[in-house]
N, C-alpha and C positions, 0 to 999 in steps of 0.2 A: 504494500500500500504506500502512496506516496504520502508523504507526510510534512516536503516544502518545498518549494522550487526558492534559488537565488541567483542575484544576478550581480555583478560589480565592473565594473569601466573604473580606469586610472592612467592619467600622463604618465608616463614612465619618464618624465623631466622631475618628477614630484619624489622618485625615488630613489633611495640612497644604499649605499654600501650596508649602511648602521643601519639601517632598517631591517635589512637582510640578516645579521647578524644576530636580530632579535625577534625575527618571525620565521626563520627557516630552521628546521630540524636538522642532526648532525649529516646524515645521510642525504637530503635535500643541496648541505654546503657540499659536500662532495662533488654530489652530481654537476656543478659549475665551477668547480675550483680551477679548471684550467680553461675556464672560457677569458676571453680578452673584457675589460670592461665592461664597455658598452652591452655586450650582451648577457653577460653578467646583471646589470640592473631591467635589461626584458627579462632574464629570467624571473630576477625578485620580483618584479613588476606582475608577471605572469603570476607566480605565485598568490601572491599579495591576492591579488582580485579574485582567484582561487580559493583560497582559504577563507574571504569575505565571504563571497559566495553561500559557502559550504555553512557559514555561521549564522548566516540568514535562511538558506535552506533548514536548518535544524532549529531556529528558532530558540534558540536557548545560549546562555553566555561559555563562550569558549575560547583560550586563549590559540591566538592564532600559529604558537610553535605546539601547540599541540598537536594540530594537523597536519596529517606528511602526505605531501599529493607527490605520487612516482609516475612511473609509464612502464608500461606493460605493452608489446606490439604497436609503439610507438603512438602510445594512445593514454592520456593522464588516467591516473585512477585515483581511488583514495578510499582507505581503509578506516573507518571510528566508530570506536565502539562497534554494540552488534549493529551499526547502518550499512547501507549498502550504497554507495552515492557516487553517482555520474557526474565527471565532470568535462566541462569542455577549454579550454582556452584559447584565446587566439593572437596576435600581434597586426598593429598596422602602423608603419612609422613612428609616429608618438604616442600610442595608446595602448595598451593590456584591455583583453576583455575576456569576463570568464564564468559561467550557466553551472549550477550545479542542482542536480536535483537527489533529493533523499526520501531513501523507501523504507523502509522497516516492518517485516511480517509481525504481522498481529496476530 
């Protein structure tokens, strides 16, 4: 059963190193440690609006390094708790945007 759709857009001119530092999980910094900058803050950026998403899909307060969105078949996933939650992200020059919907058997 679905139980929230969310949704978040963000310049990724808005976001920082430190940011990342304090919303990405250990295995998340991994995944980007040897990108160049720039794409380094699309990643955070992607994240970020990911894991907003996913907080607003759930409806409930959650800190956002809680959340560890990976890829699996080259496709975001994310694992919390017993939810099951779809996620999408995307990039366009200056902007992160990122759909998350969450389901939970009842």
């Amino acid at each position: 059963m679905i139980i929230g759709v969310g949704c978040d857009i963000v310049e990724i001119s808005r976001i920082s190193l430190e940011i990342g530092e304090r919303i990405l999980t250990d295995l998340e910094k991994k995944l980007c440690e040897d990108f160049n900058e720039n794409r380094k803050l699309e990643f955070i950026a992607g994240r970020f609006c990911a894991k907003e998403a996913i907080v607003k899909a759930l409806n409930k307060k959650v800190l956002l390094s809680d959340i560890e969105v990976l890829y699996k078949d080259d496709k975001p996933y994310c694992k919390f708790e017993d939810y099951k939650i779809s996620v999408s992200i995307s990039h366009e020059k200056n902007y992160a945007i990122a759909f998350a919907i969450c389901e939970k058997d009842i």
